[in-house]
C-alpha positions as CSV (number, residue, x, y, z in Angstrom):
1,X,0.0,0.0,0.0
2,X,3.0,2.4,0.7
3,X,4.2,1.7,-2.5
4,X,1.3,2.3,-4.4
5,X,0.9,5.6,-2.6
6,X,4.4,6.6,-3.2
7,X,3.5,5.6,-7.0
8,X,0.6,7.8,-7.3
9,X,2.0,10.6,-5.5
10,X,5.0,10.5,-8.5
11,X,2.3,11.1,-10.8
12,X,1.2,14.3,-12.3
13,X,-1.6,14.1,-10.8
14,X,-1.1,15.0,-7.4
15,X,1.2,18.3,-8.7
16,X,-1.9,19.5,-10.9
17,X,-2.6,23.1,-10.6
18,X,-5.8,24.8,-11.3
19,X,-3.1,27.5,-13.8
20,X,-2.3,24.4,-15.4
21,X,-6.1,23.4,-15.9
22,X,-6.7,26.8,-17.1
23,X,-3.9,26.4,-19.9
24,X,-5.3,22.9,-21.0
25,X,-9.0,24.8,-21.7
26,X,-6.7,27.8,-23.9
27,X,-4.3,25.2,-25.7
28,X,-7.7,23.2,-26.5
29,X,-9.4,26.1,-27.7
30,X,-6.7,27.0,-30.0
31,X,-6.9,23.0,-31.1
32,X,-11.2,23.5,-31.9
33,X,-10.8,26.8,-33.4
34,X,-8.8,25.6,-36.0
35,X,-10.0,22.4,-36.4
36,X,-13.8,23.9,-36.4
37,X,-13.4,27.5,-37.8
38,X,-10.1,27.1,-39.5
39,X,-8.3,29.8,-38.0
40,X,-4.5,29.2,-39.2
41,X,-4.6,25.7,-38.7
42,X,-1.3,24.9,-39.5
43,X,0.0,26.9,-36.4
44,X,-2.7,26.8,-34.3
45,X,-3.4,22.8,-33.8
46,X,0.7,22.6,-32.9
47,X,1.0,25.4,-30.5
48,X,-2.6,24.1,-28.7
49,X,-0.9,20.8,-28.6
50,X,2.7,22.4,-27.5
51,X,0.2,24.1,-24.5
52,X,-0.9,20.6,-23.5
53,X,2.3,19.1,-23.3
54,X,3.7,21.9,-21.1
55,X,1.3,22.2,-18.8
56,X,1.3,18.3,-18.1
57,X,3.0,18.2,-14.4
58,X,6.3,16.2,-15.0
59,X,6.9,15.4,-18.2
60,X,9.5,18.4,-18.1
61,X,10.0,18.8,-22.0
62,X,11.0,22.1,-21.7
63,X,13.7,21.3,-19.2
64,X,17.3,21.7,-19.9
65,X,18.3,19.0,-22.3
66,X,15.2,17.7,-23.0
67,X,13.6,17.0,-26.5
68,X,11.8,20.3,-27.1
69,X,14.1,22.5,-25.4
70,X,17.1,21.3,-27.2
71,X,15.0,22.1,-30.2
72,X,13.8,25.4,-29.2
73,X,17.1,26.4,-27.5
74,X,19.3,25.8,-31.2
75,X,17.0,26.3,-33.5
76,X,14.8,29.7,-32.0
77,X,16.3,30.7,-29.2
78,X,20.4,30.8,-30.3
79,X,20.6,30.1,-33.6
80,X,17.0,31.6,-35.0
81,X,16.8,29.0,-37.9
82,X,12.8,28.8,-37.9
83,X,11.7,32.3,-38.8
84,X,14.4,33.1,-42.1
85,X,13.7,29.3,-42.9
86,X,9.9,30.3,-43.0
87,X,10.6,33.0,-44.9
88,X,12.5,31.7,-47.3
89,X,9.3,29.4,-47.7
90,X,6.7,32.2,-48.3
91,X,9.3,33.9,-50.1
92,X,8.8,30.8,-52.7
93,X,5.4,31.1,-52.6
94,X,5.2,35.1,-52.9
95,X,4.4,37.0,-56.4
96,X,5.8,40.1,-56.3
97,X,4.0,41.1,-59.7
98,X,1.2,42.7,-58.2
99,X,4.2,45.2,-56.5
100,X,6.3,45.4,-59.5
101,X,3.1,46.4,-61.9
102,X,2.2,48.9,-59.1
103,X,5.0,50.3,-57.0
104,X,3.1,52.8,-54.8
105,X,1.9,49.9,-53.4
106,X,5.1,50.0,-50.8
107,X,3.9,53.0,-49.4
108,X,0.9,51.6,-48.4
109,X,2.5,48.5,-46.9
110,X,5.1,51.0,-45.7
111,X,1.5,53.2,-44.2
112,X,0.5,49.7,-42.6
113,X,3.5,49.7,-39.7
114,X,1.7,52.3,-38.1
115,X,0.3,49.8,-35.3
116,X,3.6,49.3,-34.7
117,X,4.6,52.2,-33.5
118,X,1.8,53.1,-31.8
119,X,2.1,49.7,-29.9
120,X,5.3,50.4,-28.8
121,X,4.9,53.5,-27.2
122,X,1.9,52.2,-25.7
123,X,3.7,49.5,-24.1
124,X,6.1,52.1,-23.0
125,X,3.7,53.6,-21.0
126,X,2.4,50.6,-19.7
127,X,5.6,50.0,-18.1
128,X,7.4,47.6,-20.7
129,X,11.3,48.1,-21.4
130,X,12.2,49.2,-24.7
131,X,12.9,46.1,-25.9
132,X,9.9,44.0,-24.4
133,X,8.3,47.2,-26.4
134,X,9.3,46.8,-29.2
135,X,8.9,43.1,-29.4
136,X,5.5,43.4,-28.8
137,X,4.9,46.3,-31.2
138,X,6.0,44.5,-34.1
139,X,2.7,41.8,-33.5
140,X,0.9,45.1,-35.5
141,X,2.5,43.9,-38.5
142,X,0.5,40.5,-38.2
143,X,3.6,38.6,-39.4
144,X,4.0,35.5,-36.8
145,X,7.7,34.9,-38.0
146,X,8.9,38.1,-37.6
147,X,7.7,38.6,-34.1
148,X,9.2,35.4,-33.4
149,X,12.3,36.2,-34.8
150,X,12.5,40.3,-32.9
151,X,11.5,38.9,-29.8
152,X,13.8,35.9,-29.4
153,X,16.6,38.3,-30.0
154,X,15.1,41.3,-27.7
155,X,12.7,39.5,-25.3
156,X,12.9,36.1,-24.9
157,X,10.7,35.6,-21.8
158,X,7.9,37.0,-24.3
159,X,7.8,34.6,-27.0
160,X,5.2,32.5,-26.5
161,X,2.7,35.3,-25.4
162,X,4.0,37.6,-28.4
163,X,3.6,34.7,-30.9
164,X,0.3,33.3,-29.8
165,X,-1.2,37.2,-30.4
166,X,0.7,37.4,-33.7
167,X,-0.8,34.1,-34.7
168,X,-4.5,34.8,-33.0
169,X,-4.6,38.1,-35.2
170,X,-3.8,36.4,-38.4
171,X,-6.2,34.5,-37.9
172,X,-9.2,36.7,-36.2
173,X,-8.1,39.2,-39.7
174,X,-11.9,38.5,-41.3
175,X,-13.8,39.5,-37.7
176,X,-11.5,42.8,-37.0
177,X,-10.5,44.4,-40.2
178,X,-13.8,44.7,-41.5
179,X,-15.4,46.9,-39.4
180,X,-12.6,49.2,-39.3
181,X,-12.4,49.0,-43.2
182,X,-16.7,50.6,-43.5
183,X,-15.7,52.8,-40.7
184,X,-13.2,54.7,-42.7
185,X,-14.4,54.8,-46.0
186,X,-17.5,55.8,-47.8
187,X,-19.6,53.1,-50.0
188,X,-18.5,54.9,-53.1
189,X,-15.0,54.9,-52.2
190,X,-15.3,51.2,-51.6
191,X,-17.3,50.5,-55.1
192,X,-13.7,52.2,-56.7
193,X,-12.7,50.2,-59.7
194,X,-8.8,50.1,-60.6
195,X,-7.4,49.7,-63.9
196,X,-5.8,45.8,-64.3
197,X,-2.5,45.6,-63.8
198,X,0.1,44.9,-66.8
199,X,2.0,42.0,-66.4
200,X,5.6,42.5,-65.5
201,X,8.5,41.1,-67.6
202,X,10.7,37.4,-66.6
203,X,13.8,40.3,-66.3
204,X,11.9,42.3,-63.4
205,X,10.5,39.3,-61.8
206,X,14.2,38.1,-61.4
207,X,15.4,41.3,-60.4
208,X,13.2,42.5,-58.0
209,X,14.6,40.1,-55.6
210,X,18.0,40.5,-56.2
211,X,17.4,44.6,-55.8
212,X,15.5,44.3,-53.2
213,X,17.7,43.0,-51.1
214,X,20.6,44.4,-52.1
215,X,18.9,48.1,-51.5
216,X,17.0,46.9,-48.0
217,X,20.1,45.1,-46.5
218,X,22.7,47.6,-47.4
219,X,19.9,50.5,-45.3
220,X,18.5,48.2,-42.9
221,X,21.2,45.6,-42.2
222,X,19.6,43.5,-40.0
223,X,17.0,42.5,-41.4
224,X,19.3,40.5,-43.4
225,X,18.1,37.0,-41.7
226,X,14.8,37.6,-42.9
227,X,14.8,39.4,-46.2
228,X,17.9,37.4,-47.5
229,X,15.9,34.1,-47.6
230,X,12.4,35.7,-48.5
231,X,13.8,37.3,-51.6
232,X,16.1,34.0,-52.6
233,X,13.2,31.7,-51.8
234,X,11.3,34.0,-54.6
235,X,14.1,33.9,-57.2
236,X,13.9,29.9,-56.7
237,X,10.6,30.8,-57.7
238,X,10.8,33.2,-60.3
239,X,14.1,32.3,-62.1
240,X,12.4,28.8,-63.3
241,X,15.7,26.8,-63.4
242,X,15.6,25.5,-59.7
243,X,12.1,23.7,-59.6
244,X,13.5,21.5,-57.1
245,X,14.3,24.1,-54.7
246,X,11.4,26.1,-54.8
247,X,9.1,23.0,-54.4
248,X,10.8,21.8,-51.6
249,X,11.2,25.5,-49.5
250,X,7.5,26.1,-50.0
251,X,6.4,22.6,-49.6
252,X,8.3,19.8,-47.5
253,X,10.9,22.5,-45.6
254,X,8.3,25.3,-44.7
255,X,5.7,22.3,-43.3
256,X,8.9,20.5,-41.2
257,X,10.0,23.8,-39.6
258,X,6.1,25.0,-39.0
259,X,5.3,21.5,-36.7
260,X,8.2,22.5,-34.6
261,X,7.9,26.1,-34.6
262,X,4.4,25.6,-33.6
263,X,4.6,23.1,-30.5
264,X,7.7,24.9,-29.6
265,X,6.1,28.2,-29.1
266,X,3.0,26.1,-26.9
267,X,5.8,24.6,-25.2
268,X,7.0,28.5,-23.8
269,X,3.4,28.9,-22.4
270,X,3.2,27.2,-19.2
271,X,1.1,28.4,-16.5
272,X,3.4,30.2,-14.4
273,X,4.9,32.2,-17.1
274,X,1.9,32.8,-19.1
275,X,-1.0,33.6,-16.1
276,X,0.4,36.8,-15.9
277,X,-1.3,40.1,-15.9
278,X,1.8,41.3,-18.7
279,X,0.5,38.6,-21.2
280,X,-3.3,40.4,-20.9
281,X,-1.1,44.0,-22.0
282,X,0.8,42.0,-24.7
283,X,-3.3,40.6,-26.3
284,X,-4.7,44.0,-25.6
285,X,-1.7,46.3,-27.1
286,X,-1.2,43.3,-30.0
287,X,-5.0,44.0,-31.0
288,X,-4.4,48.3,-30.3
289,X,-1.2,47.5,-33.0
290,X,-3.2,45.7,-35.3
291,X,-6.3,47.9,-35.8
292,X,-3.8,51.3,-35.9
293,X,-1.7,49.2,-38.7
294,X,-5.3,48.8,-40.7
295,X,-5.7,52.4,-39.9
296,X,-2.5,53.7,-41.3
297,X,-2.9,51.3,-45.1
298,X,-6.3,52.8,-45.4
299,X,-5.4,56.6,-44.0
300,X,-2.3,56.2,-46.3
301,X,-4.6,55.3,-49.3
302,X,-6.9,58.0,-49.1
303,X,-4.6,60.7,-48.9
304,X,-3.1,59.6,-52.1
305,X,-6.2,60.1,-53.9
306,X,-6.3,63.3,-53.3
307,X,-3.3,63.8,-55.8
308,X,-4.2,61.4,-58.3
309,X,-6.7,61.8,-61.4
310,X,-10.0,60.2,-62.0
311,X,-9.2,57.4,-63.6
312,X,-6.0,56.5,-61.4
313,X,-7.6,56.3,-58.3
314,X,-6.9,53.9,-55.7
315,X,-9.6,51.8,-54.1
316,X,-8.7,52.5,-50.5
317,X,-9.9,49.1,-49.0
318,X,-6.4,47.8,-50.9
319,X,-4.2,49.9,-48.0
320,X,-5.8,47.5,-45.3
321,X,-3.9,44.6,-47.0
322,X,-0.6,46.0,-46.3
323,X,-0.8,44.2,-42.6
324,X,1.3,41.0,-43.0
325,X,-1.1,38.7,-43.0
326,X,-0.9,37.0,-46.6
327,X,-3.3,36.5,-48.5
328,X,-5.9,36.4,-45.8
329,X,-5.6,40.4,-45.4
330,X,-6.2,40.7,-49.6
331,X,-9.3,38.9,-49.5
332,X,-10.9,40.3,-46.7
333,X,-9.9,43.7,-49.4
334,X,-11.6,42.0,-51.6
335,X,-14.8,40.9,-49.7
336,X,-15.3,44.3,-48.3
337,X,-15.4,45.7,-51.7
338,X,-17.9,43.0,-53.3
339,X,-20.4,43.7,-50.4
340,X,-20.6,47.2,-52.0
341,X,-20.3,45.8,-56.1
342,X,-20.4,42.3,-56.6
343,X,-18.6,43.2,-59.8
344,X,-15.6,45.1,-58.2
345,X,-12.6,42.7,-58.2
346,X,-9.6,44.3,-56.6
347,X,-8.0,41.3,-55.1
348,X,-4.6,41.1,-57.5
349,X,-4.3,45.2,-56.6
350,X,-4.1,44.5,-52.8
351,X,-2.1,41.5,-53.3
352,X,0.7,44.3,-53.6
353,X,0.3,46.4,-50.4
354,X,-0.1,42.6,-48.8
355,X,3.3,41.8,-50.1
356,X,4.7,44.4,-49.5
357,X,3.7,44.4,-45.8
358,X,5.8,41.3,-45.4
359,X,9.0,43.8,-46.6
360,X,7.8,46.6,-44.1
361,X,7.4,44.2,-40.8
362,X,10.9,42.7,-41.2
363,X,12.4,45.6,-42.4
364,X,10.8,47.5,-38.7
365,X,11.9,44.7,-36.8
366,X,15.5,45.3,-38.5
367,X,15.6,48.7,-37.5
368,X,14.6,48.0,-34.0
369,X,17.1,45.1,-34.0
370,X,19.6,48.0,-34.8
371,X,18.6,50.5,-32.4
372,X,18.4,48.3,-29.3
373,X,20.1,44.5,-29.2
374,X,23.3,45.3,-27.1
């Protein structure tokens, strides 16, 4: 009988906590919501199931040596493989034509880091460091590998809070953008039809890449992690002599990293660091830098078609694209501007600020990389 109580008593069982509990119900939502709703599946069934495994009393996988910290500690935490390997992924799967036909599309992804800004400061004055700041600032550019990648390098102790917002924002794009989006434009500017764009040359798809980062690195150096393997995942893509590699970084490479990258972030979440009062600031100044990023695209936008003709104007629901969040943000664009003409199709023209978000998030997370890693 003394055995089998010294048994149980080594179980997890008997060092349950009620914070634990309450991380089983959160890692288990994530798990139904993208099973049920299909919020961002791919990230959101392995970071619910990182959650679980964490907050199971005992089994210690984030412990020194262990499996998952061994991943997480060489491949996030000191190295920062995941998020440049990522990137190199959607780089593969990214068409910059929609930027290259229509260049002042960068401002308005440029327009779209406004959230981040205002984030930051607003953590500031909630009490954050400059760095915990800016780490959670950069979740208004709704890019999940970016503010993976800023805040293993400025905050670490934030990651899994910062990346589960980053990720819950991606996904929650359809239900917050929208409203915004009728708010702060008028039903005629949202029935604006835009000339289609031409279709850019096999030169200046191969070049953009190789100028882009060659101009971004050499102001912005780094940013290099990031921008280096988005732009040479899209010349894979684009230069149509390396099949083989552009199949495998935006197929088999991008879906081995994103398992790992997802229970690894779970796996930061357990109870005691997470059931904080910090990680409610990080959700509530993630969503204040998210909505103020879709204010700035769309602010940006209208203000430029105040200097341009009739017939070049610029349907302002495009500038709400420039957050991150590819393609999801371009078809909520889209949507929005079909509710007010079913025969308005303006889903290729914010394709470009949506792109061209991706380039303003990592580029901001460059520049705060350069102003304050000591």
């Amino acid at each position: 009988m003394e055995l089998l109580t010294l048994l149980f008593q080594s179980t997890g069982f008997m060092n349950l906590t009620f914070g634990n509990i309450i991380m089983w119900i959160i890692g288990l939502t994530f798990i139904t919501l993208a099973i049920t709703k299909g919020y961002e599946p791919l990230l959101l069934v392995p970071i619910g199931f990182g959650i679980l495994l964490t907050n199971l009393p005992l089994a210690n996988l984030m412990e020194e040596n262990h499996f998952l910290w061994v991943f997480y500690h060489f491949s996030i935490d000191k190295w920062d493989l995941i998020p440049p390997i990522i990137f190199m992924g959607i780089g593969a799967m990214t068409d910059f034509a929609p930027v290259i036909s229509n260049p002042k599309t960068l401002l308005l992804g440029a327009a779209a880091q406004f959230g981040v800004y205002v984030a930051f400061f607003g953590a500031l004055l909630l009490g954050f460091t400059m760095q915990e700041a800016a780490s959670i600032g950069i979740i208004g550019g709704a890019d999940g590998p970016t503010t993976i990648f800023l805040t293993s390098k400025l905050a670490p102790h934030l990651l899994g809070a910062n990346a589960v917002a980053a990720y819950s924002y991606m996904a929650l794009v359809p239900i917050i953008q929208p409203p915004i989006m009728r708010l702060m434009t008028t039903e005629a500017e949202r029935k604006i039809k835009m000339k289609n764009l031409r279709t850019p040359s096999k030169l200046e798809k191969v070049g953009f890449p190789i100028l882009s980062v060659m101009i971004i690195i050499l102001l912005v150096p780094d940013c290099a992690p990031l921008m280096g393997m988005l732009m040479v995942g899209n010349l894979f893509k684009e230069c149509g002599v390396v099949e083989r590699l552009s199949e495998v970084s935006q197929n088999a490479l991008i879906n081995i990293v994103t398992i790992f990258l997802g229970l690894c972030v779970g796996a930061t979440m357990p109870a005691h660091v997470f059931l904080k009062k910090e990680s409610l600031f990080i959700f509530a100044m993630g969503c204040v830098a998210f909505m103020f990023s879709t204010v700035g695209g769309l602010g940006l936008a209208k203000i430029m078609n105040l200097f341009l003709p009739a017939d070049r104007k610029i349907n302002p629901l495009i500038g709400s694209a420039g957050v991150s969040a590819v393609p999801m943000a371009a078809r909520v664009s889209q949507t929005v501007a079909r509710q007010a003409d079913k025969r308005n199709f303006i889903l290729m023209h914010a394709m470009g600020p949506n792109v061209a978000g991706t380039i303003g998030t990592a580029t901001a997370a460059g520049m705060f990389l350069t102003l304050l890693l000591k």
